[in-house]
MARDOBA-512321 format. One record per residue: residue number from 1; residue in three letters; x, y, z of N, C-alpha, C in turn. Coordinates in steps of 0.001 Angstrom, whole numbers, plus 500000, padded with zeros to 6 digits. Layout:
<atoms>
   num   residuo      n_x      n_y      n_z     ca_x     ca_y     ca_z      c_x      c_y      c_z
   NUM       ALA        X        Y        Z        X        Y        Z        X        Y        Z
...
</atoms>
This chain:
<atoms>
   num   residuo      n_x      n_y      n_z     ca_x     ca_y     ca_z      c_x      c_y      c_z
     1       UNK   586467   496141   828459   586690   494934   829195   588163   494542   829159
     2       UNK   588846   494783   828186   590103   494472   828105   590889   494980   828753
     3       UNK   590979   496270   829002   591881   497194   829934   591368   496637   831169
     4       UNK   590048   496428   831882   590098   495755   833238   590457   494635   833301
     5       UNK   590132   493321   832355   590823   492033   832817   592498   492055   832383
     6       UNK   592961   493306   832073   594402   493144   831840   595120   494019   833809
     7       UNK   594301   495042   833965   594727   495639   834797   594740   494446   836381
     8       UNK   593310   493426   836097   593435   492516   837313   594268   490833   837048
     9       UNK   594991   491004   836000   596122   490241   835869   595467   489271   834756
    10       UNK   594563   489169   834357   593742   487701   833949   594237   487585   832035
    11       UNK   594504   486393   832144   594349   486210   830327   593032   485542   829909
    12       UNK   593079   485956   828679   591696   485728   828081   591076   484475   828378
    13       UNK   591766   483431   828590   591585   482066   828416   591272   482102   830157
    14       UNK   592302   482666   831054   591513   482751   832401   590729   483354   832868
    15       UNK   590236   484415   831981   588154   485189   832724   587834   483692   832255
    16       UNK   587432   483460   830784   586449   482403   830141   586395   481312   831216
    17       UNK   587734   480757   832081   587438   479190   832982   587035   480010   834008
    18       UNK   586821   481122   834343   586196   481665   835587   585013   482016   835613
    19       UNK   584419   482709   834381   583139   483067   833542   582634   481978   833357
    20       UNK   583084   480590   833087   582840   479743   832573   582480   479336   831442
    21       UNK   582735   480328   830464   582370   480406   828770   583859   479858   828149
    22       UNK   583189   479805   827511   584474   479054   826127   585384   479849   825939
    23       UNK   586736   479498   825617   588170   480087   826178   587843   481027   824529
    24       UNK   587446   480660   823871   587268   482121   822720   586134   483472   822944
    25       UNK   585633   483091   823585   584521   484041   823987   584995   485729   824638
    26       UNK   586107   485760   825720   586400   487272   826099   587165   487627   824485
    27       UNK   588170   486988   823677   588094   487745   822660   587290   487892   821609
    28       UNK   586068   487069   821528   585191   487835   820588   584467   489387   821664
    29       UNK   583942   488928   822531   583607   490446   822661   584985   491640   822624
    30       UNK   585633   491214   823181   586576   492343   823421   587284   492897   821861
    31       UNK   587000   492161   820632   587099   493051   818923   585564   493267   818697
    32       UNK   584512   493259   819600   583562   493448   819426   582345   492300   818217
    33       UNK   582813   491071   818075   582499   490218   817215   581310   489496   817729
    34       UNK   580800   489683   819186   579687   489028   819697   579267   490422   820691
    35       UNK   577893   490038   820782   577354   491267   822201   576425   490513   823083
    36       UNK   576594   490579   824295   576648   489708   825176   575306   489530   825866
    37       UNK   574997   489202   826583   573643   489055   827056   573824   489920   828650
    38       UNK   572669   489931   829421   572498   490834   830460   573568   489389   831307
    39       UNK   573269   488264   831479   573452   487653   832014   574777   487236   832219
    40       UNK   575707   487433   830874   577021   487118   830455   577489   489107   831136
    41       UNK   577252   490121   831303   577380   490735   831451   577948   490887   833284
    42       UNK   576960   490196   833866   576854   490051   835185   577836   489053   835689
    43       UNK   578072   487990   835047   579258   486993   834727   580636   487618   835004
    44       UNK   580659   488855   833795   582192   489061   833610   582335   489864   834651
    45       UNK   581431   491113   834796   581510   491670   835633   582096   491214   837548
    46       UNK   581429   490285   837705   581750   489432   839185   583232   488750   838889
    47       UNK   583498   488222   837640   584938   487508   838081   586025   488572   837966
    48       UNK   585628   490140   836995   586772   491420   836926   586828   492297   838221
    49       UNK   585504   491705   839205   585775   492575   840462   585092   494074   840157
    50       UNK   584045   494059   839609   583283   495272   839270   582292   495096   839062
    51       UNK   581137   496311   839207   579732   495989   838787   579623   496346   837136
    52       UNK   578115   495133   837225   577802   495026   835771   577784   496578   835036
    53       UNK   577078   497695   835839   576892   499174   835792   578081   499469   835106
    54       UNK   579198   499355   836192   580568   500119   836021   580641   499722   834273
    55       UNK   581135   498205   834325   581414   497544   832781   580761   497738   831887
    56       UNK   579217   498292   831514   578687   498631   830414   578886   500073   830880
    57       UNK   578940   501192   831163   579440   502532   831350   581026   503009   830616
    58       UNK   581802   501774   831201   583287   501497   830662   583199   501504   829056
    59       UNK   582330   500378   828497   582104   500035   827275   581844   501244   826468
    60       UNK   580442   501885   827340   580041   502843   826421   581525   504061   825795
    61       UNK   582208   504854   827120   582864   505155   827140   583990   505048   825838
    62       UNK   584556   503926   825922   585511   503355   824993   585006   503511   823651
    63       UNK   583657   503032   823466   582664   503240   822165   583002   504352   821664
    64       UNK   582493   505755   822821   582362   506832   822120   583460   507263   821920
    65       UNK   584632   506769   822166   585823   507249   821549   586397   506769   820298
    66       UNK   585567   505952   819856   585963   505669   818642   585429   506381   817037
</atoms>
């Protein structure tokens, strides 16, 4: 998630007023400190300009590189 809301210009604090979640919320998921719901998923996904699909595929991705 981080590499896309950095690549479409956004700071953390601006997904959350667009997502409408609390301005701490993209960095707990993004150190992985919360896991999100289907619904919060579909959220981020629509304000980064991608489908929910793409963004948990992305995730996984990143995962398995760790």
């Amino acid at each position: 998630m981080r590499e896309t809301r950095k690549a479409k210009g956004l700071s953390q604090e601006e997904l959350a007023a667009e997502a409408e979640f609390d301005r701490t919320y993209p960095s707990l998921l993004e150190r992985g400190l919360r896991t999100p719901t289907l619904t919060v998923i579909i959220q981020l996904a629509k304000v980064l300009g991608v489908t929910a699909a793409w963004l948990v595929n992305k995730t996984l991705e990143e995962m398995a590189k760790r």
